[in-house]
C-alpha positions as CSV (number, residue, x, y, z in Angstrom):
1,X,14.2,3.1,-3.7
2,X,10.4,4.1,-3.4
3,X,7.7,2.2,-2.6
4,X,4.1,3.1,-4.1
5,X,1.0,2.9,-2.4
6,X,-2.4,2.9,-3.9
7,X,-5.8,2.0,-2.9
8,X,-8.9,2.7,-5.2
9,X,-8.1,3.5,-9.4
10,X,-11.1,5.1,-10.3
11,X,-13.8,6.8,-8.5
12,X,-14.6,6.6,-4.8
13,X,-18.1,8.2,-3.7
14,X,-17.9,11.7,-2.5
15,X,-17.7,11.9,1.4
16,X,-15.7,8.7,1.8
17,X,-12.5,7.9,3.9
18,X,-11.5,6.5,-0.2
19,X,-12.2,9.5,-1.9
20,X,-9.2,10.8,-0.4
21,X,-6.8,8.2,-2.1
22,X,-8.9,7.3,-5.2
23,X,-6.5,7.5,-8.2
24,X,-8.8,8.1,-11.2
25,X,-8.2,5.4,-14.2
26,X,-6.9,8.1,-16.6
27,X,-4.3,9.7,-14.1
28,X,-3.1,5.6,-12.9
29,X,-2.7,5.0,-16.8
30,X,-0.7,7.7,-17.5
31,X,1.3,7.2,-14.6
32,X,1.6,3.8,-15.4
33,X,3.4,4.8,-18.9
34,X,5.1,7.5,-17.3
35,X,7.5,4.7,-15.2
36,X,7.4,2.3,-18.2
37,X,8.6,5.5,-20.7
38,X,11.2,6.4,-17.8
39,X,12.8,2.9,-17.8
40,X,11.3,1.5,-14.6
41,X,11.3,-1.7,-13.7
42,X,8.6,-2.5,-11.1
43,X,10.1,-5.7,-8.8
44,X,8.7,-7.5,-6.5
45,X,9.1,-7.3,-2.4
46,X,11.1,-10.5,-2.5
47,X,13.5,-9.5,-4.3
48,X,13.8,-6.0,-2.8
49,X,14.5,-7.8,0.1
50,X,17.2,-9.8,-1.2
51,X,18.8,-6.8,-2.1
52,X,18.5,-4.9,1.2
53,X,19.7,-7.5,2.6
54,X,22.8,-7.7,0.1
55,X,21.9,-10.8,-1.5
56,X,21.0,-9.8,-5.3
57,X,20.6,-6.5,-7.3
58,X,18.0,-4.7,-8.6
59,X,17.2,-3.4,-11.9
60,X,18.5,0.3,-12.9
61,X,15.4,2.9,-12.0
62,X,13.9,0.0,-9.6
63,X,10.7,0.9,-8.1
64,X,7.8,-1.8,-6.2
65,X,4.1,-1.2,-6.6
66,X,1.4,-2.1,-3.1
67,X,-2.1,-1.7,-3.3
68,X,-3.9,-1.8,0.0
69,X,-7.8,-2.7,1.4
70,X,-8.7,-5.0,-1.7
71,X,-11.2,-2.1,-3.4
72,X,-12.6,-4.7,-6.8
73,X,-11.1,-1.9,-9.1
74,X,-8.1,-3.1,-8.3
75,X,-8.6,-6.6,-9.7
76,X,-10.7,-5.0,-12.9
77,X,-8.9,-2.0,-13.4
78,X,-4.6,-1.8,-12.0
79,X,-4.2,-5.2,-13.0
80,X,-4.9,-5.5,-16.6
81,X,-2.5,-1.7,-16.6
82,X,0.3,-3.6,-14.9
83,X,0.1,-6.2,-17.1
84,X,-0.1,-3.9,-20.3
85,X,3.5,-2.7,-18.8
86,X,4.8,-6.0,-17.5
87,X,4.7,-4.4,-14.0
88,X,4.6,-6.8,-11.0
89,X,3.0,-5.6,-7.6
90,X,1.8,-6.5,-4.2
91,X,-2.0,-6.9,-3.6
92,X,-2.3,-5.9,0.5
93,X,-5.8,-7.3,1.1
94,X,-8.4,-7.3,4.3
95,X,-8.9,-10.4,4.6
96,X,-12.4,-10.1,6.1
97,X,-13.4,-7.9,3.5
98,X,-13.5,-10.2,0.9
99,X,-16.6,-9.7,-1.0
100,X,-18.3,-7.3,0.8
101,X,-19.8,-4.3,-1.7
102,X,-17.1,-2.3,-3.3
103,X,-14.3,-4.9,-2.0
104,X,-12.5,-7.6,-4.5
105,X,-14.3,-11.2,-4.2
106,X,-12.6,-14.4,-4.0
107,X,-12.8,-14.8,-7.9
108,X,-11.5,-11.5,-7.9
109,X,-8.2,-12.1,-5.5
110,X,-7.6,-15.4,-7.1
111,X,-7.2,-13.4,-10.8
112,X,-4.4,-11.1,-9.2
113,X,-2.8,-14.2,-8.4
114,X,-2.9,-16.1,-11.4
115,X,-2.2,-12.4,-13.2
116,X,1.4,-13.0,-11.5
117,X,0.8,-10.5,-8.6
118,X,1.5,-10.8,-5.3
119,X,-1.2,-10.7,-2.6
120,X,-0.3,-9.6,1.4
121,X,-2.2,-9.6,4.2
122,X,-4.0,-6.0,5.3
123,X,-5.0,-7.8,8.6
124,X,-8.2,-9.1,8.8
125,X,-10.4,-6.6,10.1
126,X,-8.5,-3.3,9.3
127,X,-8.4,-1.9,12.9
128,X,-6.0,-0.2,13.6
129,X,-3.4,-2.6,15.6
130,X,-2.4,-0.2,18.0
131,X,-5.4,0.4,19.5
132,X,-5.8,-3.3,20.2
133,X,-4.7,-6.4,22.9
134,X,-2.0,-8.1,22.3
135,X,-4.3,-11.6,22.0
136,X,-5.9,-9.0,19.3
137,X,-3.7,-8.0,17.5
138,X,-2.4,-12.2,17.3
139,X,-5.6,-12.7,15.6
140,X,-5.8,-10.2,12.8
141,X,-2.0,-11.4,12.0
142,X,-2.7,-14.6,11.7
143,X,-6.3,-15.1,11.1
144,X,-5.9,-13.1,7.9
145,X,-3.0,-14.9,6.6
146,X,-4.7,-18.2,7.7
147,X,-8.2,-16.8,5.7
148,X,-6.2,-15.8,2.7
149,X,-4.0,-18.9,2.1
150,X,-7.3,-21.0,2.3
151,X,-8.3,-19.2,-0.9
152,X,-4.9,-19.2,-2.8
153,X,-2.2,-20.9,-4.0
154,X,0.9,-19.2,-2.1
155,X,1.8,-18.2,0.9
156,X,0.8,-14.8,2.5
157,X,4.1,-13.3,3.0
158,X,4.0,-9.5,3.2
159,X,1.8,-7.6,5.8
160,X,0.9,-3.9,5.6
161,X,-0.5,-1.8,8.5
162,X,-3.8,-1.1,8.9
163,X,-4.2,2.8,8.7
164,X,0.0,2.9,8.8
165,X,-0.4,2.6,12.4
166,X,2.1,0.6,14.4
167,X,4.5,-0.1,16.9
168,X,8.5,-1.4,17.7
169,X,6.5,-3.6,19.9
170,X,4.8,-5.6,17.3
171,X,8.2,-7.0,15.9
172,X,7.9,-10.3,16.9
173,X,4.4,-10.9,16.6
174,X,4.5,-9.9,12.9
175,X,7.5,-12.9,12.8
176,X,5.4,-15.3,15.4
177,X,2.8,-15.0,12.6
178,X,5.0,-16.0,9.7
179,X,5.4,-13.0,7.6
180,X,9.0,-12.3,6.0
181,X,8.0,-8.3,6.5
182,X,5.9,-5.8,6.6
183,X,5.6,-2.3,5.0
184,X,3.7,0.9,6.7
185,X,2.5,4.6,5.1
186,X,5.1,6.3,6.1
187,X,6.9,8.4,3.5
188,X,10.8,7.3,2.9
189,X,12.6,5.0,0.6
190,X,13.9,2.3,1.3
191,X,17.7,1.2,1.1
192,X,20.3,-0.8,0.7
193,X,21.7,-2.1,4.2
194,X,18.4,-0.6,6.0
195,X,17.9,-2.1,9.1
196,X,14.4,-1.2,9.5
197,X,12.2,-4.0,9.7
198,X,9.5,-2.1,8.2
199,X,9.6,-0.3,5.1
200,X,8.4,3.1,4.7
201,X,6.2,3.8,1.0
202,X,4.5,6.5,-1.0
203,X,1.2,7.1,-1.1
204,X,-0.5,8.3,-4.5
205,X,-3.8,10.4,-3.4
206,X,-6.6,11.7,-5.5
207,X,-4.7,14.8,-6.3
208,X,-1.4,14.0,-7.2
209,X,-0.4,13.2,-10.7
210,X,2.8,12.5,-13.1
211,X,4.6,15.3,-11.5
212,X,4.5,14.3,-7.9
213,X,5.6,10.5,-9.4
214,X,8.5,12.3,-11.1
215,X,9.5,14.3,-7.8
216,X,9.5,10.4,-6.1
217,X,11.5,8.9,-7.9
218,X,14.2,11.8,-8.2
219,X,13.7,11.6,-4.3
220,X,14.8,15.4,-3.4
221,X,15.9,15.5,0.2
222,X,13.6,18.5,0.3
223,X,10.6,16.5,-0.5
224,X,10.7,13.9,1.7
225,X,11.2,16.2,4.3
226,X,7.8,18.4,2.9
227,X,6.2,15.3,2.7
228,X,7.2,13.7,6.1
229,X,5.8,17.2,8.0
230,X,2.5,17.3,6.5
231,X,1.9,13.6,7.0
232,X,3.4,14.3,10.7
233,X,0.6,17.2,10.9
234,X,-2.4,14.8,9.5
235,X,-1.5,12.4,12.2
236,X,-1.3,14.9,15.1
237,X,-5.0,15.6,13.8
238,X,-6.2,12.7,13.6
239,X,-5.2,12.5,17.5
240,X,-6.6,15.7,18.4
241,X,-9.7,15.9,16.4
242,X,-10.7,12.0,16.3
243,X,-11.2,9.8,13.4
244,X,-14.9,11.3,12.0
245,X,-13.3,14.7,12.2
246,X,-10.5,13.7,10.5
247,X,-11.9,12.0,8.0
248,X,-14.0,15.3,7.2
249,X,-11.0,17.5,6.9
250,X,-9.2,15.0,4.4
251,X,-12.7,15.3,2.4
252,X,-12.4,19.2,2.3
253,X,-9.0,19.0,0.9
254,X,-10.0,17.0,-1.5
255,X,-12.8,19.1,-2.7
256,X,-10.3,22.0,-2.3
257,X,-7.8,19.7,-4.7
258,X,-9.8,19.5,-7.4
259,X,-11.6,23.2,-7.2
């Protein structure tokens, strides 16, 4: 069963680490009706974890929705589309963040609550845990759940992974912390019986539309292998090159997407 990953619906400014992932609203809309004319029923991580863990089912053609980083057009712009579906998802936000320019406010976290969403923890800084101390990596566990539930009504639950990067060694921190799980950006599904403690998901970038969504949620062996080598080569660039470089080269393509 796929798990979808967002970040910005609409548009990011050009030359931005966002740009890369921002969905525009037209292209979220329609792929919003696309799962609601296919029959999808969007659940939340709850009960997908019930039912990896063979305690309930899940509807036919199940799929869960995560947005990560807490960009404000998710608050003014995905949820009232869920809604218009009766879609559920899974708010991931930086806890830190929180009202800075171009990032949800309070207000603005509070209304995906209350809208019957789910809101996570994106750690509270969005550093990238494993470049950090152990005593560091504590804190943005922790601090950000602490920080969010301050603001809201029920517990933090869910984490996701700053930048999708993370290690087996973070295991029990994650459950020191309180979390029941945690998801990362690596492409997979996830299934019944996994073992995994983190689930893998599938990120929706600037350039991809209905047909990529269709390609998911048919999940080809093909393409998951497609997709797992080219996110395997983005990573082995970001290593080589360094973050600003990086970040440049996911700009180009892009630009080269939508020439």
């Amino acid at each position: 069963m796929p798990i979808l990953l967002y970040h910005v619906v609409g548009a990011a400014a050009e030359g931005t680490p966002e740009a890369f992932y921002a969905v525009a609203r037209a292209a979220f809309a329609e792929q919003m009706a696309y799962l609601a004319q296919r029959g999808c029923h969007a659940v939340s991580l709850e009960a997908l974890a019930d039912w990896v863990a063979g305690r309930g089912a899940l509807p036919e053609r199940a799929v869960a929705i995560t947005f990560d980083d807490g960009d404000v057009t998710q608050s003014g712009v995905a949820v009232p589309m869920l809604q218009e579906h009766g879609f559920q998802a899974t708010f991931f936000v930086t806890a830190a963040r929180v009202g800075q320019p171009g990032m949800m406010g309070w207000d603005d976290v509070r209304h995906v609550e209350t809208a019957g969403m789910v809101v996570g923890s994106h750690g509270l800084t969005h550093r990238l845990l494993t470049e950090l101390t152990v005593d560091e990596v504590r804190r943005e566990l922790m601090e950000s759940k602490r920080l969010l539930e301050v603001h809201l009504t029920r517990p933090v639950q869910w984490f996701a992974f700053p930048g999708g990067a993370w290690s087996d060694g973070m295991s029990p921190l994650v459950a020191e912390a309180g979390y029941r799980g945690a998801v990362t950006s690596d492409i997979g599904y996830v299934m019944r019986g996994d073992a995994d403690r983190w689930w893998p998901r599938c990120v929706m970038r600037s350039a991809d539309g209905v047909s990529r969504l269709a390609t998911l949620l048919d999940a080809p062996s093909w393409f998951l292998w497609r997709e797992r080598m080219g996110q395997r080569a983005l990573r082995v660039a970001r290593r080589m090159i360094g973050m600003q470089r990086y970040e440049a080269l996911k700009r180009r393509l892009v630009r080269r997407s939508h020439s």
